[in-house]
N, C-alpha and C positions, 0 to 999 in steps of 0.2 A: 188478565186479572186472575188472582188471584179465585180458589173454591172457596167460599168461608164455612169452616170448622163446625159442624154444630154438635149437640150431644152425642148424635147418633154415630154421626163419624167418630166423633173420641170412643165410643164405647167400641165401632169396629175394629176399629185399628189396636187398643187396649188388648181385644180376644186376638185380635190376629197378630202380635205383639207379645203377648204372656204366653207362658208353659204353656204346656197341651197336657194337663193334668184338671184338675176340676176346678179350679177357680171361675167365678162367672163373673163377664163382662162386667166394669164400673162404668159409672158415668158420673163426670164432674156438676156441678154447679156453678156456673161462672157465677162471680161478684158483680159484675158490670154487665147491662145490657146487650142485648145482641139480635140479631134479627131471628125473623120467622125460618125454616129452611125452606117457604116453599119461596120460586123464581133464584133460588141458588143453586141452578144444578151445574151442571159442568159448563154448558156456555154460554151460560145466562151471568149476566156482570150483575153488579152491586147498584139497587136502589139507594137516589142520591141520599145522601142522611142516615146513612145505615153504616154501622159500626162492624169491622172484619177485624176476627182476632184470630189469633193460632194458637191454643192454652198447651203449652207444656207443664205437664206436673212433674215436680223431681220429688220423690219420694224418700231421697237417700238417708236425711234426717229424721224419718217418723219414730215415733214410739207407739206401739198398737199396745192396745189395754183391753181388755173385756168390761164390759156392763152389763148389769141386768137391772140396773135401777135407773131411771132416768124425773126430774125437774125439771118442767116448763114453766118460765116465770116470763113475763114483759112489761117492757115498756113503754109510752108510744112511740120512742125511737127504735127499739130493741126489743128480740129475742134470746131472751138467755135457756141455753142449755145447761142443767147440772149431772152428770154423769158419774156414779159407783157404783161400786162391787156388794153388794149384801150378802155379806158370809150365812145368814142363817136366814134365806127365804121364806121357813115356812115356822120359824118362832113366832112364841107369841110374847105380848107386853112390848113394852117401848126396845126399839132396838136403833142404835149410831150407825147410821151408812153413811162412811167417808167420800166426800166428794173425788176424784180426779181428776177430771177434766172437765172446764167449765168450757162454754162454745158459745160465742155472744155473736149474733148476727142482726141483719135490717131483716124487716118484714120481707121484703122483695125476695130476698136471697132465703129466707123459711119459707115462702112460699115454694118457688124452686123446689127445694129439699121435697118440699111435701110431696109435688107432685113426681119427682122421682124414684124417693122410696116407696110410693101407691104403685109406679110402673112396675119396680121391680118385684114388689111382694105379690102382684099380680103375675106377672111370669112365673114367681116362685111355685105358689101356689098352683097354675096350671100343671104347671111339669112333677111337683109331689105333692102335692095333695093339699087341702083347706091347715091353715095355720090357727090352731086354737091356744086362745089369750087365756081361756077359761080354765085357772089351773087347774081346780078341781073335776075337771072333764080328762087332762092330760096326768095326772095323777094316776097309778094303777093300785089298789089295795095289796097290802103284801100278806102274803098266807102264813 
């Protein structure tokens, strides 16, 4: 039998598979269910009723964007993501931030995301330091 796949494998094989430049390990989000990794190690088979997948991502299509504004809206089917650019973060009065990318998901699959992006911004943050939201702390007075 097969090893089933879990994040953790995707993210090692991902670093040991990318440049050897700075990029840091990703890790996907499956859409679909999947087991626990624990009783999947190398000779341990597949609990009957348990879903083995192998997730290839092909990237070859992407378009990457930047953001620094993000919308969380739901519903009780869905999580919608809205995603832009704000040319002028630190105006004041009403200002139009263009959407870009919207990202609709199930609860299950935000959920996921959540705890992945918590794993990594923890990592982050161990290896450089605490990440301050507070912009007025990350602001420096100019002389």
């Amino acid at each position: 039998m097969a090893k089933k796949k879990t994040d953790a494998d995707s993210a090692a094989e991902e670093a040991a598979a990318g440049d050897a430049g700075t990029e840091e390990p990703t890790e996907a989000v499956a859409a679909e269910p999947t087991a626990s990794a624990e009783g999947a190690g190398e000779g341990g088979g597949a609990e009957q009723g348990q879903i083995q997948q192998r997730i290839t991502v092909d990237d070859s299509g992407v378009d990457a964007c930047y953001t620094n504004f993000c919308r969380v809206s739901s519903t009780p089917e869905e999580l919608i993501l809205d995603l832009g650019l704000n040319p002028t973060p630190f105006a004041n009065g009403e200002i139009t931030v263009p959407v870009s990318q919207r990202i609709i998901m199930n609860h299950i699959t935000a959920k996921r995301l959540l705890s992945l992006l918590s794993a990594t911004l923890q990592r982050h943050e161990q290896a450089f330091g605490v990440v301050e939201t507070d912009v007025r702390r990350r602001v420096r007075p100019q002389s």
